[in-house]
C-alpha positions as CSV (number, residue, x, y, z in Angstrom):
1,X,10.4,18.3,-6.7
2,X,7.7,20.4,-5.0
3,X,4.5,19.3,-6.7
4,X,4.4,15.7,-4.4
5,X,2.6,14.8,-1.1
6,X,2.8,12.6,1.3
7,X,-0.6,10.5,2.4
8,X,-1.2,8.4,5.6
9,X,-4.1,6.3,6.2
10,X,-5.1,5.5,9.7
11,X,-7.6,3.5,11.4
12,X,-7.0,2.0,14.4
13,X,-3.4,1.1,15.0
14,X,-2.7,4.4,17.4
15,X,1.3,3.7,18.3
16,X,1.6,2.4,15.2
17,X,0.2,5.6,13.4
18,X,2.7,7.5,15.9
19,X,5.9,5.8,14.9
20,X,5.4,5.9,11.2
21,X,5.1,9.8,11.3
22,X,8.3,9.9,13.5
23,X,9.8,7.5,10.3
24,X,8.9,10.2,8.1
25,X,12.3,12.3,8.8
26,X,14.2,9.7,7.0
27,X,12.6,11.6,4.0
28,X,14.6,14.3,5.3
29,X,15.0,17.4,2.4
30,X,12.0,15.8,0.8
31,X,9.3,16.5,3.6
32,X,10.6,20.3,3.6
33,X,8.6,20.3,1.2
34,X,5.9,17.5,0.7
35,X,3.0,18.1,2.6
36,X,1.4,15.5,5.1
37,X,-2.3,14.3,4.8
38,X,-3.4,11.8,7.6
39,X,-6.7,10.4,6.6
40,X,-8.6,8.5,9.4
41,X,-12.0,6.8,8.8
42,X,-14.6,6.8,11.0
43,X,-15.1,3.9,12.9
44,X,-17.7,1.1,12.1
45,X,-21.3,1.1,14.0
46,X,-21.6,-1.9,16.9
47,X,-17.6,-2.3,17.1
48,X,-15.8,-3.6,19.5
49,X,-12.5,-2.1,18.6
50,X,-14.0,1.1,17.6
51,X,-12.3,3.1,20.4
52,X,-8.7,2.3,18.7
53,X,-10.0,4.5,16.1
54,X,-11.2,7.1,18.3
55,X,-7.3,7.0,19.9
56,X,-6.4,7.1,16.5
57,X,-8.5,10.2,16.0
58,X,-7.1,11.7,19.1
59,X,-3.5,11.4,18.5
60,X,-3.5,12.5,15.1
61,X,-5.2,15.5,16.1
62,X,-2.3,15.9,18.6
63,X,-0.1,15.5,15.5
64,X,-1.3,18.2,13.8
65,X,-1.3,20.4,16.6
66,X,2.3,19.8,16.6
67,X,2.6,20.0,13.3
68,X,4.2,16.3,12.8
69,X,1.3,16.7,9.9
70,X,0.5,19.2,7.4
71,X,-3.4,18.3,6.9
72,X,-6.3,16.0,8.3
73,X,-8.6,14.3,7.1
74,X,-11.3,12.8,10.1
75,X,-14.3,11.1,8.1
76,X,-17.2,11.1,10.2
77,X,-19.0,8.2,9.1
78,X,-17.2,4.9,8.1
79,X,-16.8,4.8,4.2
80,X,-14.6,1.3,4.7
81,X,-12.0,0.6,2.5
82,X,-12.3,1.4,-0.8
83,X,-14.1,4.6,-0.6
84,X,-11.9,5.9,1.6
85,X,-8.4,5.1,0.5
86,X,-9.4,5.9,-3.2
87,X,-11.7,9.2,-2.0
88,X,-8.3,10.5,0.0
89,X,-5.9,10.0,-3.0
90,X,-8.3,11.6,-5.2
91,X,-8.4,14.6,-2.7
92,X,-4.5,15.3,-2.4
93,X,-4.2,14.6,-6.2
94,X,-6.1,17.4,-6.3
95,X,-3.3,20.3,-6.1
96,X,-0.6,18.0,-6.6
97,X,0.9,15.7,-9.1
98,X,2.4,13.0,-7.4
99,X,1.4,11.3,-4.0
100,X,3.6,8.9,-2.0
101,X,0.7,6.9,-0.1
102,X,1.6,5.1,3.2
103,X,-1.0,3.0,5.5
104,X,-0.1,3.0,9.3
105,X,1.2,-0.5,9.8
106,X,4.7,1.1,8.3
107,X,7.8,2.2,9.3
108,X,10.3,3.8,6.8
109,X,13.9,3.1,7.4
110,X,16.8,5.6,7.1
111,X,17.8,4.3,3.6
112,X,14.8,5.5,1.8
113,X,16.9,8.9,0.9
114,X,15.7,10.4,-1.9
115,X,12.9,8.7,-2.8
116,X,10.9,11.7,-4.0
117,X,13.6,13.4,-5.9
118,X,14.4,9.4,-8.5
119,X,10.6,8.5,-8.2
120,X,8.8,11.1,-9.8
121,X,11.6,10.8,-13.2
122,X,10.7,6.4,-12.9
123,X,6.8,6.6,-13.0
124,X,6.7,7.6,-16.8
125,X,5.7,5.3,-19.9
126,X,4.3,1.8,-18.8
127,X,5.4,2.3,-15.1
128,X,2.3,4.1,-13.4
129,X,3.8,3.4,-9.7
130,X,6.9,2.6,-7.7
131,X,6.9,0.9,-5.1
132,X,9.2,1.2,-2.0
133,X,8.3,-2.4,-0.3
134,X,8.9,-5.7,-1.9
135,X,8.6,-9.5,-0.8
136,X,10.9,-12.3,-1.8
137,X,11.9,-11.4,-5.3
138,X,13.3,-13.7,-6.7
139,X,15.6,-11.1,-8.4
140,X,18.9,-9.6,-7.9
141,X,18.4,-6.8,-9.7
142,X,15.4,-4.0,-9.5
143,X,12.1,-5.3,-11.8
144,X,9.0,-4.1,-13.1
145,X,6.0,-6.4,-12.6
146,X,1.9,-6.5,-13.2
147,X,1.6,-7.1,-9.6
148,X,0.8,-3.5,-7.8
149,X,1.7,-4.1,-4.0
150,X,0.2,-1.5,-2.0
151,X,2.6,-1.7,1.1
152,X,4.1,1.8,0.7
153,X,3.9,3.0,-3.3
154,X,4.1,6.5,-5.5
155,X,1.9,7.2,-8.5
156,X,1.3,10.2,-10.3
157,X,-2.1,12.2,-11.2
158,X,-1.8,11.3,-15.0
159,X,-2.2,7.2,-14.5
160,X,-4.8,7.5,-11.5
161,X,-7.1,10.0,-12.7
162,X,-9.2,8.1,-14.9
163,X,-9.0,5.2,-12.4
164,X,-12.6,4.1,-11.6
165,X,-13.2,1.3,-9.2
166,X,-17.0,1.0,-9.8
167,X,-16.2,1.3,-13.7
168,X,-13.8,-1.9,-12.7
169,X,-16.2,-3.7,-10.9
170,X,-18.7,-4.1,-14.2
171,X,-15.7,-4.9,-16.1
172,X,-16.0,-8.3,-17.4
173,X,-12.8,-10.2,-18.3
174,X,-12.3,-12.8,-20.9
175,X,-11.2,-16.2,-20.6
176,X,-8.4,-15.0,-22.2
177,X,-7.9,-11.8,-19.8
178,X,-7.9,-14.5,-16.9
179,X,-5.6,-16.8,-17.7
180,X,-2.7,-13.9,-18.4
181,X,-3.8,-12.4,-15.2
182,X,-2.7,-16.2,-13.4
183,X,0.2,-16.1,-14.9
184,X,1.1,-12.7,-14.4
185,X,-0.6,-11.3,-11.2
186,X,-1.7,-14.8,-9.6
187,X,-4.3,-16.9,-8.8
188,X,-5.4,-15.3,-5.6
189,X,-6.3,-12.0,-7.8
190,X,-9.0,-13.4,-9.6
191,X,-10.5,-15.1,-6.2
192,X,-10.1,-11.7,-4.8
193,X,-11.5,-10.1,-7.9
194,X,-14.6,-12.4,-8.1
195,X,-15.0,-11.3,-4.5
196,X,-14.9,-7.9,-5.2
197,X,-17.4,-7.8,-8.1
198,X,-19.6,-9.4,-6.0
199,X,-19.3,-7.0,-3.1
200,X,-17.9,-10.2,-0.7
201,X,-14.3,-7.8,-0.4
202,X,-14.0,-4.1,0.4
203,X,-10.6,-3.3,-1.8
204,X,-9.0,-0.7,-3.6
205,X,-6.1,-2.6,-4.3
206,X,-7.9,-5.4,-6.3
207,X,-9.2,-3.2,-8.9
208,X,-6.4,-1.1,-9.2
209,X,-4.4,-4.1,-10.0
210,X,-7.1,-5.0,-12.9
211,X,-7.1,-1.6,-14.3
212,X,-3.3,-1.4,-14.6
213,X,-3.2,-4.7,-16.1
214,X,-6.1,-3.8,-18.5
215,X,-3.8,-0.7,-19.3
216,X,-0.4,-2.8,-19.7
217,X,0.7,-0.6,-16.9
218,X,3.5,-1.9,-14.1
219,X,4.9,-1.4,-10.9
220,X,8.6,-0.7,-10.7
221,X,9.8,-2.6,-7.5
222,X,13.7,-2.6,-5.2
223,X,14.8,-5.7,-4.8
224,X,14.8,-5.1,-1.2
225,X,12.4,-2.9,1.2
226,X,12.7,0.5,2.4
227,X,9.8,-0.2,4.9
228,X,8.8,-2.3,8.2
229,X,5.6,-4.3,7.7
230,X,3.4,-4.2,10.6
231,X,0.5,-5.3,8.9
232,X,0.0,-9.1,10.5
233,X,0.2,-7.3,13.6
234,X,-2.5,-6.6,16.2
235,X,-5.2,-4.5,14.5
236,X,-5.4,-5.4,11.0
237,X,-8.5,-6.2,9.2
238,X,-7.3,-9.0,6.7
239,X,-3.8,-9.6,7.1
240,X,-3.8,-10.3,11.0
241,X,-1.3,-13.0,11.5
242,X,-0.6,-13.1,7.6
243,X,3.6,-12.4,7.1
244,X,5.2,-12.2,3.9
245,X,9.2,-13.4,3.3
246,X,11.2,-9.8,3.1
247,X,14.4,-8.2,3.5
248,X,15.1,-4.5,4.3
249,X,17.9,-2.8,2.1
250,X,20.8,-1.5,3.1
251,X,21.2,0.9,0.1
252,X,20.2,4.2,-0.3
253,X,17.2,4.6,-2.6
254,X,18.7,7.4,-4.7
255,X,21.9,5.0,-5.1
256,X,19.5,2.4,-6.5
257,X,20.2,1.7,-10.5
258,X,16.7,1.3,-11.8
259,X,17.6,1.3,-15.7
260,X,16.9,-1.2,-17.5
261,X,14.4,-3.2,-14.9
262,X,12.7,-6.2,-16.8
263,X,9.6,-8.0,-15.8
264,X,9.9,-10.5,-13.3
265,X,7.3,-13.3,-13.8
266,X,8.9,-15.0,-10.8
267,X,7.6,-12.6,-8.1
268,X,4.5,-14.3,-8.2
269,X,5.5,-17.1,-6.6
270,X,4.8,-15.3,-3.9
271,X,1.2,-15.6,-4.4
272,X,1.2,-19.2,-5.4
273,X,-1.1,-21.7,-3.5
274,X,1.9,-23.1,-2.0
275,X,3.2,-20.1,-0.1
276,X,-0.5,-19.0,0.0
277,X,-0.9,-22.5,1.8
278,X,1.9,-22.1,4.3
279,X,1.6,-18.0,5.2
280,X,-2.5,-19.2,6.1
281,X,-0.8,-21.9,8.5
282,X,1.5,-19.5,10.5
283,X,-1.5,-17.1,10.1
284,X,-3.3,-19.4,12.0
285,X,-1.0,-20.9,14.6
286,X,-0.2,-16.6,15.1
287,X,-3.3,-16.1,16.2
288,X,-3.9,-19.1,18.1
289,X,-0.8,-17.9,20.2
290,X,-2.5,-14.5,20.4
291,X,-5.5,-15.8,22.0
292,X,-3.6,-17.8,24.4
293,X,-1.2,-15.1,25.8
294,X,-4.3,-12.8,25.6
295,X,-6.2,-14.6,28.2
């Protein structure tokens, strides 16, 4: 498979930036071939934290100096969120059909073997992405839901091109429309969604997950991860303190029987108000704790 690419986004998590690129030769024969885009935004006006991203800047620079990357992308200006992470798919989708797209609060683990080589033959039909992290689910076997997750995922040119997040934005859904998207997505979509049209939240992921729902479209999940989540770590922007129920696998991706996966209504339990309820507690307590050790 030489028509995929790999994509990194960066901000401002520096060492973490530098241990998911080491985590890339677990791809092994794959990145002999898949290029490597780092994109890094600039950093906001009046920040505090702003010179993480300028470490960020400076170390992926490094990285491409030793060739750890195959391209970078430095914005100059912050574009936040959404224009970023959807402008920087839309530029490596340019020359190549399939992108794996990894943020830098990720680590990849040794069993992802031959991930590009299976994913590329699963994201066909209704299944527009895979997805190589998954929380509790509720499953024992591999399963397709309407819940996109965007902790480490593959999708192809064909089901993002005509993906348009302002399009989205104007979209409005019926009563109807709402109460499948509860039952199959969650609850907390819809809050985030109403956010989103309303220019409260800066997401990609929000309308991504409406327009593949609007499409009957679904991601195709393991029923275990083949990534570390660092993203309730120091340095995140909505998820500090915020950890979600997960196990690593201990089976080779490409020895991973994906026939056959059925939809799994159950996954969103992970989203209900209860576990919402209890991952905001720790989230706070977390952070609390952070604060206390801090000074």
């Amino acid at each position: 498979m030489n028509n995929a690419a790999i994509l990194i986004i960066g901000y401002k998590r520096p060492e973490h930036l530098k241990n998911l690129v080491v985590s890339l030769r677990y791809l092994k024969s794959d990145i002999s071939y898949a290029p490597i885009f780092l994109s890094i935004d600039g950093p906001r006006l009046f920040d505090k934290t702003a010179f993480l991203n300028h470490e960020t800047q400076k170390i992926a620079k490094k990285l491409l100096k030793e060739k750890k990357i195959s391209h970078l992308i430095l914005r100059s200006k912050n574009n936040g969120t959404l224009l970023n992470i959807t402008k920087s798919i839309d530029e490596v989708l340019k020359n190549y059909d399939y992108v794996l797209v990894l943020e830098d609060d990720l680590q990849l683990t040794k069993y992802i073997r031959g991930f590009f080589e299976k994913a590329n033959k699963l994201i066909t039909g209704k299944i527009s992405a895979v997805s190589i992290y998954t929380n509790r689910p509720y499953s024992n076997v591999p399963f397709i839901s309407k819940r996109f997750n965007s902790q480490g995922w593959m999708t192809s040119k064909d089901y993002w091109t005509n993906f348009n997040p302002e399009e989205i934005r104007n979209t409005i859904l019926t009563k109807e429309q709402r109460k499948k998207i509860n039952k199959e997505i969650g609850a907390d979509l819809l809050e985030d969604f109403d956010h989103f049209q309303s220019g409260k939240l800066d997401t990609w992921a929000v309308p991504w997950n409406i327009y593949n729902f609007l499409n009957n479209k679904f991601m195709l999940y393991p029923t275990k991860s083949y990534v570390k989540n660092f993203s309730h770590e120091v340095g995140a922007e909505r998820t500090f303190g915020v950890k979600f129920d997960y196990e690593l696998s201990s089976t080779y991706f490409d020895e991973v029987d994906f026939n056959n996966a059925n939809e799994n209504l159950r996954y969103i339990k992970n989203f209900s108000f209860f576990n919402r309820f209890k991952r905001k507690i720790k989230s706070t307590a977390y952070q609390i704790f952070f604060k206390i050790i801090k000074h």
